[in-house]
Structure formats: structure tokens, C-alpha cells
N, C-alpha and C positions, 0 to 999 in steps of 0.2 A: 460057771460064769467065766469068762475072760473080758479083762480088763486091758483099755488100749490107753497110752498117753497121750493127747493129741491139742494141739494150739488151736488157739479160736481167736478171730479176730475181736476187737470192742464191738457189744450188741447193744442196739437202744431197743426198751419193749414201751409198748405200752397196753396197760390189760385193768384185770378186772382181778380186785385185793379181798381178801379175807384174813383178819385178825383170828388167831387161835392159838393152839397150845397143846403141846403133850401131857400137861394134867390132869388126870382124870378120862386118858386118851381120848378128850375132845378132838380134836384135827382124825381121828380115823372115824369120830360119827359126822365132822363139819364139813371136809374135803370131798368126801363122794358125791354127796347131794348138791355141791357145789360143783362140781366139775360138772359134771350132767346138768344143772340148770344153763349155767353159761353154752356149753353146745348146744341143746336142747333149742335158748331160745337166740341161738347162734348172734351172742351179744359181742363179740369179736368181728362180725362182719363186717362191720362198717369201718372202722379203724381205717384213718385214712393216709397213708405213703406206707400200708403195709410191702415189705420184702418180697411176700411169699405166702404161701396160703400154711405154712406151719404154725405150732404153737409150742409157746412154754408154759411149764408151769414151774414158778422159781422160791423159792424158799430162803428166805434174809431172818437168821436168826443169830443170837450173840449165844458166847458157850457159857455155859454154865442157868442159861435163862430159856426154862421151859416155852414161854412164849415166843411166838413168830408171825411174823406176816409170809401169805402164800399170796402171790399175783399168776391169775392164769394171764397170760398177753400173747401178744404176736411182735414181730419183730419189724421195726417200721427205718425210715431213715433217719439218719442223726439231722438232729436240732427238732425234731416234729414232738411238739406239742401235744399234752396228752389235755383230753376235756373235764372238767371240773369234777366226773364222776369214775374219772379211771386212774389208774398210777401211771405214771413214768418212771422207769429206770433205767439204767446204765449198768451192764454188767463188761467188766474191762477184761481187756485184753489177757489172754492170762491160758498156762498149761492145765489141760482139764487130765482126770482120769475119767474114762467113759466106757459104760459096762450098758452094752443090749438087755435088754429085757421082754421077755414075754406080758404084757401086761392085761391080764384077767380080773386086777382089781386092785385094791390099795397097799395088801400084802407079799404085789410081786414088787412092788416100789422099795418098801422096806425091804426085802430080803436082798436087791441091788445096793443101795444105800449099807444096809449092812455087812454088804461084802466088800465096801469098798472101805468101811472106815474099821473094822474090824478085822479082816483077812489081807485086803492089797495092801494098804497104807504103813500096819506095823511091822511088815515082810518088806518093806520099800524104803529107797532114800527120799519118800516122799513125807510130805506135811502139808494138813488143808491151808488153805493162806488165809481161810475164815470169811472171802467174798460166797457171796450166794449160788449156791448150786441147784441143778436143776433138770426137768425132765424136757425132754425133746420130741415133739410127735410131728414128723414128719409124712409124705403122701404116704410111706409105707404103711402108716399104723391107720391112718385115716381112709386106706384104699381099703383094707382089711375090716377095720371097727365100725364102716359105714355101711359096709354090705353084712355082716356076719357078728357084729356085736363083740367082744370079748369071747365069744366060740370060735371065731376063728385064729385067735391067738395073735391079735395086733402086737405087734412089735413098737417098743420106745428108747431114747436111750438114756441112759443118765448119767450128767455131767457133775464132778465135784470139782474145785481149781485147788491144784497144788504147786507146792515149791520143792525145790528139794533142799534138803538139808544138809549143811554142809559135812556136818561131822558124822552123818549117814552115809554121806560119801565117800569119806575114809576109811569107812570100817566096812564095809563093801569090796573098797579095793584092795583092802587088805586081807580080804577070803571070811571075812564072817558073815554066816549066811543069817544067824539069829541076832536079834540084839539080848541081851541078858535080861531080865523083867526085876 
């Protein structure tokens, strides 16, 4: 996998939420069947001052606290109004690290995710800032995943927002490639 750093402007979403959790790895029997309903019964269609015909799926979790809220959404303009049965969120301005992915199913997600906070991040003058990070399906994954399924190896990417650290940054420029554990 390679990892890019890249800016992204403030995104307003507004989508469709699922309360879950990683105990009991609930969120890998909740989120499949979830993601395929919402396309399936292409309940993002109608969202109205959508961007662009892409989608997210975004994950707002605090550390230390198994549970999470997932919003699958699309990206609409700022100030629009989400309907009494969808979220609205705000995901800010802010440096992402962002790693492609082949995405065959819910464990090409996790193996991205866990090379970014496992492998790039403790090798980096980076630090997650703890805003919501997220997956991105744009026409590529949906030109691909609508003719050929997951066989044809849709493509997604996935964004985490990071800072850097200051004193990661000194010891960087001072030639140390590890930090001590």
C-alpha cells in the first residue's frame, strides 16, 4: 500500500447512520448488509444539492470507546439541510493521509485502515487529530462495482485526518528514522 498526504477542503454530508460497535465485532456482521441495502435500495438518490454522484462512508468514533456511529452519505452543499430521517455532518477542513484500496469486501477496509494507523502513522511526524475518517467511492469504484461486483476489483480510498507533531518533527530532522517504543 502507499500512503499520500493530501488537503481536503470542509465537506457537508448528509446520509444514512448506523449505530455499532467493534464488540463482539458487531460493525463487520452490521456494515455489509448495511452498505448493500442503502445502494441496493439506492436510498442516497434523492439527496437533494448533492456535489456529485460519489459517496462516503464515514466513521465518528472517540478512542478508547468501542462504539461508533458509521453514516454512509454523499456530499451535498454547505448549509443544506438534512431530512428528519438522515444525518448531517460536517467533516472540516483538515490534512488527510489517504491509501487506495482494492475493495473486495469489509477486510480490504480494515487492512487500509490498519496500515495507516499501525505502519504510516508510528513511522511518521504524523498524529490522527481524532476528526472522522473515512472511505471515498468515487465514479472509479462505482464504474467498476456496478458492472462486475467486487470481481472486478473496484477501487476506494481511505481518508484519516492528521497533524503533525511537533516534536516528531525534530527528531526527524535530526536523522532519526525510529522513534524508541
Amino acid at each position: 500500500m502507499e500512503a499520500k498526504i493530501v488537503e481536503k477542503p470542509e465537506m457537508h454530508v448528509v446520509g444514512i447512520s448506523l449505530q455499532t460497535s467493534f464488540t463482539n465485532e458487531r460493525n463487520k456482521h452490521e456494515i455489509p448488509p448495511f452498505f448493500h441495502n442503502v445502494l441496493k435500495e439506492k436510498k442516497l438518490d434523492d439527496v437533494e444539492n448533492r456535489l456529485n454522484n460519489n459517496q462516503l462512508c464515514v466513521f465518528e468514533m472517540k478512542r478508547g470507546n468501542p462504539d461508533f456511529r458509521y453514516t454512509m452519505g454523499v456530499e451535498v452543499s454547505a448549509g443544506h439541510k438534512a431530512s428528519l430521517s438522515m444525518t448531517a455532518l460536517t467533516l472540516p477542513a483538515s490534512r488527510y493521509v489517504s491509501v487506495r484500496t482494492i475493495k473486495r469486501g469489509p477486510e480490504d477496509v480494515s487492512k487500509a485502515f490498519g496500515y495507516i494507523y499501525k505502519d504510516y502513522i508510528p513511522n511518521s511526524i504524523y498524529i490522527p487529530t481524532g476528526a472522522p475518517a473515512f472511505i471515498y467511492y468515487d465514479e472509479e469504484f462505482f464504474n467498476v462495482f456496478n458492472e462486475k461486483g467486487y470481481a472486478g476489483n473496484p477501487v476506494a480510498t481511505v481518508f484519516v485526518p492528521v497533524k503533525p507533531l511537533f516534536i516528531k518533527k525534530i527528531i526527524r530532522r535530526i536523522g532519526i528514522k525510529k522513534l524508541p517504543a
